[in-house]
C-alpha positions in Angstrom: 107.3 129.6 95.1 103.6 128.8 96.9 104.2 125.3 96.7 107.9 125.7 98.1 106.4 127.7 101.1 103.6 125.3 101.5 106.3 122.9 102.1 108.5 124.3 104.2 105.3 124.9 106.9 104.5 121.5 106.0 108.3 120.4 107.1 107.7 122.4 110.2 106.3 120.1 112.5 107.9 117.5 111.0 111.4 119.3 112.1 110.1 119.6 115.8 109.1 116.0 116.2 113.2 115.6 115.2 114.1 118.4 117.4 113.1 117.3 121.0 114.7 113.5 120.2 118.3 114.9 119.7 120.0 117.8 121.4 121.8 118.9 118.1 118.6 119.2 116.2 117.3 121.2 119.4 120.0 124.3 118.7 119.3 123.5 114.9 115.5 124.5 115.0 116.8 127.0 117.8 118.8 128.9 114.8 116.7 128.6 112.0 113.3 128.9 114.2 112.1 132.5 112.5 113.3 131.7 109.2 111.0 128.5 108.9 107.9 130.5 110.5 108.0 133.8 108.2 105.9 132.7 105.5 103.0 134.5 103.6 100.2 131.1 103.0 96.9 131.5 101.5 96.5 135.1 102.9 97.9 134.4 106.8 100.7 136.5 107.7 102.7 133.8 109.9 105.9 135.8 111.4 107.6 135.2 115.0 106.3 136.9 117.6 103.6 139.2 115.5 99.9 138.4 115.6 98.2 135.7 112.6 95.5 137.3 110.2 94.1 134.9 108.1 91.8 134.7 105.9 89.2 131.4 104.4 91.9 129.3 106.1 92.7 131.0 109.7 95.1 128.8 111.6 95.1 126.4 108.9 98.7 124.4 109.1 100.1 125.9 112.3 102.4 123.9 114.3 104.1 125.0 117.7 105.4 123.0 121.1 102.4 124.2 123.5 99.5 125.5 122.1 97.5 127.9 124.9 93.8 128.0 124.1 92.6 131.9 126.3 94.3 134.8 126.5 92.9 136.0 129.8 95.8 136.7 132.6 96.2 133.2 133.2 96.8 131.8 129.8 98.9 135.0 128.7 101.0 134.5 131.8 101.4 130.8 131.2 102.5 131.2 127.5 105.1 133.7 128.0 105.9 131.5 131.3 106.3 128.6 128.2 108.4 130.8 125.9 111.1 132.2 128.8 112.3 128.9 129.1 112.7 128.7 125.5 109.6 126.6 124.5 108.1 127.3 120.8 104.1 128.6 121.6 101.1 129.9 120.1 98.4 131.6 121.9 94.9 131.0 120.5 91.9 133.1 121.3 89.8 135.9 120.6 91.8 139.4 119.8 92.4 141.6 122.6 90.0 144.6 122.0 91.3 147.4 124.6 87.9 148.8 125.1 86.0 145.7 125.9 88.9 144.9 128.7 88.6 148.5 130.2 85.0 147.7 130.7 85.8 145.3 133.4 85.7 147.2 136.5 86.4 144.5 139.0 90.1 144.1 140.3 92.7 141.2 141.5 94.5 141.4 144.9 98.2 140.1 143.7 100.3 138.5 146.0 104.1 138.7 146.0 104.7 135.6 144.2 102.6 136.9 141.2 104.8 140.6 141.4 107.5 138.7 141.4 106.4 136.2 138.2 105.2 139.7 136.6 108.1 141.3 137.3 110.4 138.2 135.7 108.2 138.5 132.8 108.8 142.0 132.2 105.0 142.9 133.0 105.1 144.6 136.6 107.2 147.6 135.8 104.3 148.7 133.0 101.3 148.4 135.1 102.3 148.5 138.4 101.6 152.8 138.8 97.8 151.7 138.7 98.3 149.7 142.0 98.1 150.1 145.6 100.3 148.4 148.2 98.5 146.1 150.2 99.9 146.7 153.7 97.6 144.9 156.3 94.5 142.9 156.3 91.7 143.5 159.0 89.3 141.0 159.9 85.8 142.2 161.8 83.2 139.7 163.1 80.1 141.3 162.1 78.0 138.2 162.4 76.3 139.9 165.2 76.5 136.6 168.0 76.4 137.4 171.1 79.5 136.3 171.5 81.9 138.6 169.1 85.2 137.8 168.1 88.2 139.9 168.2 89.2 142.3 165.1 91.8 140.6 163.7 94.6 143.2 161.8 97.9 141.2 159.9 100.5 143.6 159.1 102.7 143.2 156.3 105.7 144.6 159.2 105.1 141.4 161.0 106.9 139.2 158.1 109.4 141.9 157.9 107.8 142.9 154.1 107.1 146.3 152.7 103.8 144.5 151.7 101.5 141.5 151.1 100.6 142.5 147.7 99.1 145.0 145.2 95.3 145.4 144.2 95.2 146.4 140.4 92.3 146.7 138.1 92.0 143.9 135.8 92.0 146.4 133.0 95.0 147.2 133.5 96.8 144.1 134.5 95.5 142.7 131.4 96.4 145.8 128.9 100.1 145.2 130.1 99.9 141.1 129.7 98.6 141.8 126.2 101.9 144.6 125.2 104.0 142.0 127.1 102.8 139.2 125.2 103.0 141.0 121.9 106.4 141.7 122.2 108.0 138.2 124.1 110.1 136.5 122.5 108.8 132.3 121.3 105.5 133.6 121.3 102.9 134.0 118.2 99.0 134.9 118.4 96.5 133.6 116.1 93.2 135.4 116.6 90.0 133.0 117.1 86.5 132.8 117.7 87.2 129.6 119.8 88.7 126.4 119.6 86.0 123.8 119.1 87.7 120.2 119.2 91.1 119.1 120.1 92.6 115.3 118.4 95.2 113.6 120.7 97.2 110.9 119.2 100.5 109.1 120.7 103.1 111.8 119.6 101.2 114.7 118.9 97.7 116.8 119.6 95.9 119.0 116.7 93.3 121.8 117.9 90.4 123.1 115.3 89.1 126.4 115.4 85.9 127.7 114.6 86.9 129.2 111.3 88.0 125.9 110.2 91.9 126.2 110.7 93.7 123.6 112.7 97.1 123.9 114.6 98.9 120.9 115.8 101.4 120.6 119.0 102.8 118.1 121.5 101.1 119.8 124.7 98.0 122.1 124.9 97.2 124.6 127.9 93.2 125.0 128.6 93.3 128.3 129.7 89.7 128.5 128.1 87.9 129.4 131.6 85.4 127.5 133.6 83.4 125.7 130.7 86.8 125.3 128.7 86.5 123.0 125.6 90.5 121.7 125.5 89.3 120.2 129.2 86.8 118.5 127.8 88.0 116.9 124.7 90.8 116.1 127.0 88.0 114.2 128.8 88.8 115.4 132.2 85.8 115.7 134.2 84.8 118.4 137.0 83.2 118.7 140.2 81.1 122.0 140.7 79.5 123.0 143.7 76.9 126.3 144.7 76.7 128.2 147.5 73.7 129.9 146.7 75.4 133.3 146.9 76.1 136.1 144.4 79.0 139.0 145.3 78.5 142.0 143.8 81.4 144.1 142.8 82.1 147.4 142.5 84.7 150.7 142.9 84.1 153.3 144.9 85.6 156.7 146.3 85.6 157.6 149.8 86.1 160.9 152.1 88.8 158.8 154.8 92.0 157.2 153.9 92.0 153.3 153.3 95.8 153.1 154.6 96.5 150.7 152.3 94.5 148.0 154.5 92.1 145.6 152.8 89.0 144.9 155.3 87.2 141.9 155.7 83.8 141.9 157.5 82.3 138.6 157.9 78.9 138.7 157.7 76.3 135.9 158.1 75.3 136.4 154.6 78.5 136.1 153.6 82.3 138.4 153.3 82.0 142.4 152.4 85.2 142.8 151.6 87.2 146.6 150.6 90.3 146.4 148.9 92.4 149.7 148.2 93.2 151.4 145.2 95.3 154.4 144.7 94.3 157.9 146.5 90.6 157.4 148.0 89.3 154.8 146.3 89.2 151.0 147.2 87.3 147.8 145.3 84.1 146.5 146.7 83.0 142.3 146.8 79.9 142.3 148.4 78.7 138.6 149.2 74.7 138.4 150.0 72.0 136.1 149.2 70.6 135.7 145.8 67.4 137.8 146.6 69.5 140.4 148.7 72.0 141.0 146.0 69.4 141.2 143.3 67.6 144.0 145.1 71.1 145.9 145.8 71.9 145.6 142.3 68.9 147.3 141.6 69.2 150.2 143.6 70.2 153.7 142.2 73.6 155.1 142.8 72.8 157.1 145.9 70.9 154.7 147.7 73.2 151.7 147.1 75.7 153.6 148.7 73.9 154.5 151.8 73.5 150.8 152.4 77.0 150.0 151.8 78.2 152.9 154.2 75.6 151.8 156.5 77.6 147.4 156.5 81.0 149.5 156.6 79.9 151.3 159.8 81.7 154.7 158.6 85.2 153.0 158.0 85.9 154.8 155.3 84.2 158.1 156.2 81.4 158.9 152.9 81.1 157.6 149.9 80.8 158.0 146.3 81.8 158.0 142.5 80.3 154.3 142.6 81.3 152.6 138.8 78.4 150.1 137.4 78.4 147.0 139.4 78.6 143.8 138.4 77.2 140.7 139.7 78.1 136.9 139.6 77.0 133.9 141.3 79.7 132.1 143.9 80.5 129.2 142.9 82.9 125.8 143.0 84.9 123.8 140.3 87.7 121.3 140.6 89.4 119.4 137.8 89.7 115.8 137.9 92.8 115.8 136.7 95.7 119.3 136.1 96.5 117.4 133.5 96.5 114.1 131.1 96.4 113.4 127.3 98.9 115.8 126.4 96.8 118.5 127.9 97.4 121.0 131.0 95.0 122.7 132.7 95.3 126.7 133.9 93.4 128.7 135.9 89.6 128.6 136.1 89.9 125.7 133.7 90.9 123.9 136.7 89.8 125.3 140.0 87.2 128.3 140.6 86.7 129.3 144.4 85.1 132.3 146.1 86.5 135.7 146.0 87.9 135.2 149.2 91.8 135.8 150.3 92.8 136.8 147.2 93.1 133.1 145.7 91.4 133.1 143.0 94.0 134.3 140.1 96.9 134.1 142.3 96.7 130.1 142.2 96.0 131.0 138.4 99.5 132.3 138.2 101.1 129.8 140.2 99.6 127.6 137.2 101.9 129.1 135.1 105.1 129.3 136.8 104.7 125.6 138.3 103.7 124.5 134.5 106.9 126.6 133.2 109.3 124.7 135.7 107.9 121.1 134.6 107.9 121.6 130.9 111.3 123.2 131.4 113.1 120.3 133.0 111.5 118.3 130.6 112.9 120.0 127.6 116.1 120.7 129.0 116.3 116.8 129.4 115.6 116.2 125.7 112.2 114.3 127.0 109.0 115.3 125.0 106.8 118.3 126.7 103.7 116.5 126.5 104.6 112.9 127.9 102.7 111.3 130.9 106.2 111.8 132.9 106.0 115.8 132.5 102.5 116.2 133.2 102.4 113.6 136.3 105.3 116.2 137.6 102.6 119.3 136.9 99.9 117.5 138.9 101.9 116.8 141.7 103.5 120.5 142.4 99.7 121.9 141.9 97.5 119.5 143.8 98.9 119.8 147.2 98.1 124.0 146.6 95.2 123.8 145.2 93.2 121.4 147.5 94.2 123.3 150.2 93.4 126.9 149.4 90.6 124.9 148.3 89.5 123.3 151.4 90.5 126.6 154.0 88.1 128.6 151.2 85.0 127.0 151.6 85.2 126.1 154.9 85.7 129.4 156.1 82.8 130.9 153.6 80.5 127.6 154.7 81.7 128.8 158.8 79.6 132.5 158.3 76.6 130.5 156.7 75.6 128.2 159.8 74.6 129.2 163.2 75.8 125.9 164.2 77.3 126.8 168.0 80.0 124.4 168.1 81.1 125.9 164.7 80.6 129.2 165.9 82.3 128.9 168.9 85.1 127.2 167.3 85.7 129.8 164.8 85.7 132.2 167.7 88.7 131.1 169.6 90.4 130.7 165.6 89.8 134.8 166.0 90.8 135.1 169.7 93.8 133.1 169.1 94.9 134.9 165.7 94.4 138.3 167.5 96.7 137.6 170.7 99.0 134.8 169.4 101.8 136.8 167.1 103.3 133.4 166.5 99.9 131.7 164.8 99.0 134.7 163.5 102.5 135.0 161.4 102.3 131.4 160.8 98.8 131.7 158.9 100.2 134.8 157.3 102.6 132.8 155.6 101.2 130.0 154.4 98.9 132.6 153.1 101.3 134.3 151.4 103.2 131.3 149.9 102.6 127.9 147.7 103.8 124.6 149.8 107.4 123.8 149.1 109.8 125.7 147.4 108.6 128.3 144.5 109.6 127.9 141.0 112.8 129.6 139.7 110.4 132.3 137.6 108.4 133.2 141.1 111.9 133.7 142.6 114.1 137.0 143.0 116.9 138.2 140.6 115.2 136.7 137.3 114.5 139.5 135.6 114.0 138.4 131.6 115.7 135.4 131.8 113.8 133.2 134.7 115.0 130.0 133.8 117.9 128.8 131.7 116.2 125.2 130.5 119.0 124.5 128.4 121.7 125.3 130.9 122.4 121.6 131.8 122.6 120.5 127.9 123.8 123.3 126.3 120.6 124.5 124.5 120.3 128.1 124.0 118.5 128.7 127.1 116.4 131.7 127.5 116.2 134.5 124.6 
């Protein structure tokens, strides 16, 4: 009976080469799918959709369509993104441990493309109570030139929206990615220490994991963060750049209400940006210079706060109930390539930027959903997931996004650095301009908001649990 099982995983991957050649053998696998993966194999409980344990041979003989390597909100978002359109995946990376994730006290302004891909996925609805609306963004020059620029306030009202997002702590974000991800549909977990060496060959990849398992696909996500090993055994270089400053952040309770309005100060040092949370309380990312942020992160409670009240100049009344802060270095990375040898890059694997605009994870998510759409078509068209054709279609809806938040980032971070006049003056009359033009000022708002070109079907409206039917055109089950 061993032997017969040992087979039949064996047969597995030999079923799905078959299956995305011939339509038929597509609905075949599509109907037999759980039966072939519910299996017990030299002590690894392998069932649809329920976590791996293993034991001397952890991962050993998997086989799925996409393989994600990180389960951080990227690469959860991007498998389940995979598995809605009916795409076979397993999820590779260290167990979710609740209390470790709750430890992270920093949070993520989402825009309304990632509600909306949250939403689709059936996420939203279970984390958003821990939210506040994002309403309005205000801009203060507090470079202190002599010549000071206008305070700059966009209002969601102007775009005739409720809001321009919802700051959430990433503890919770990421405790309702992991229930949703537990539960979707197409989607298994196999638990790892890491993944530590990834083979490509014509038709098919195979990753190795550190306790000596392998699992074998025809695409692989890096969702493996900034030093991700998938993108380098991909051999797809980087480019990284330092500013030579470190944000701290931080939560914080105040006496006077936030009105759901993020604040932006620009500093010379850098941004000090407050974010709100629900009742008095907003998110801190203080940017200063290596030595200045050192000394901050330093200081007790009390006396931390006085300075920060003292850079908000009373906005938000006194302060207090400060969590523990933490402390990174800014910093930039940009992939060579999304995506090549059967391997597509997510997230921090492929870009990082400042903590400024909220673009950091929301270009993560648009990752996903872009990644989702590509794969998708390619499925629905019988062609193999993994072929130069599906991933040159990935690069190309990501690159045009990507270099520009890229580009708008660091030049307006580089702009507060530099007493350069003409630079200063220049981004003076940007302020002036925003302030009294409603036109510009809706226009930046916008392409703020929004990815260039149209979204992809799972960022869109009225696509609740079933996002995208890849099999409508071919008459594939579609979504499940």
């Amino acid at each position: 009976m061993k032997n017969c099982v040992n087979d039949s995983i064996e047969a597995r991957f030999k079923i799905l080469q078959i299956a995305v050649r011939t339509r038929s053998a597509l609905n075949w696998l599509d109907k037999f799918h759980s039966v072939l993966w519910c299996a017990n194999v030299d002590g690894c409980v392998v069932g649809r959709n329920r976590e791996m344990h293993c034991g001397n041979s952890q991962a050993d003989r998997l086989a799925a369509e996409a393989i994600v390597v990180g389960a951080g909100p990227a690469g959860l978002t991007a498998a389940m993104s995979l598995a809605a359109t009916g795409v076979d995946v397993l999820v590779a990376a260290p167990a979710y441990v609740p209390a470790r994730s709750e430890a992270d006290r920093r949070t993520t302004a989402l825009l309304p493309g990632s509600i909306q891909l949250l939403e689709n996925l059936g996420v939203w609805g279970t984390c958003a109570a821990q939210s506040a609306p994002l309403e309005g963004v205000r801009i203060i020059d507090d470079r202190g030139d002599l010549l000071r620029a206008p305070e700059v306030l966009f209002k969601a009202r102007e775009l005739g929206l409720a809001c321009l997002g919802a700051n959430i702590p990433n503890a919770a974000l990421n405790a309702a990615l992991n229930a949703a991800a537990t539960n979707a549909s197409g989607l298994r977990r196999v638990p790892t220490a890491a993944a530590v060496g990834m083979e490509i060959g014509p038709d098919f990849l195979e990753i190795s994991f550190a306790e000596g398992g392998k699992a074998r696909g025809r695409l692989a996500i890096a969702a493996d963060g900034r030093n991700s090993t998938i993108r380098a055994a991909a051999r797809i270089g980087t480019r990284t750049w330092s500013y030579g400053q470190v944000a701290i952040a931080a939560v914080f309770r105040h006496s006077r209400a936030h009105a759901n309005v993020t604040t932006e100060f620009h500093r010379r040092p850098g941004p000090l940006t407050v974010v709100p949370l629900p009742g008095d309380a907003s998110s801190l990312v203080w940017v200063e210079t290596a030595a200045e942020a050192k000394r901050l992160a330093a200081l007790e409670e009390k006396a931390f706060l006085v300075e920060l009240s003292a850079r908000l100049h009373g906005l938000l009344g006194d302060l207090g109930e400060l969590s523990p802060r933490a402390v990174f270095p800014l910093m930039g990375l940009q992939a060579e390539y999304m995506a090549r040898a059967r391997t597509a890059l997510v997230g921090e694997a492929a870009h990082v930027i400042p903590p400024i605009g909220a673009q950091g994870l929301n270009l993560g998510l648009r990752d996903a959903a872009y990644l989702a759409e590509c794969v998708g078509a390619a499925r629905a068209a019988g062609d193999d997931i993994g072929a130069d054709a599906t991933l040159e279609a990935y690069r190309a809806s990501r690159t045009p996004d990507i270099l520009s938040r890229t580009i708008s980032v660091d030049l307006l971070n580089r702009s507060l650095l530099f007493d350069f006049l003409p630079m200063q003056a220049l981004r003076g009359l940007g302020l002036h301009l925003l302030a009294n033009a409603g036109v510009l000022r809706r226009l930046l708002m916008r392409s703020g908001l929004d990815a260039p070109g149209d979204a992809p079907r799972l960022m869109q409206p009225g696509n609740r649990h079933a996002p995208l039917d890849a099999g409508a055109a071919t008459g594939q089950s579609g979504l499940r």
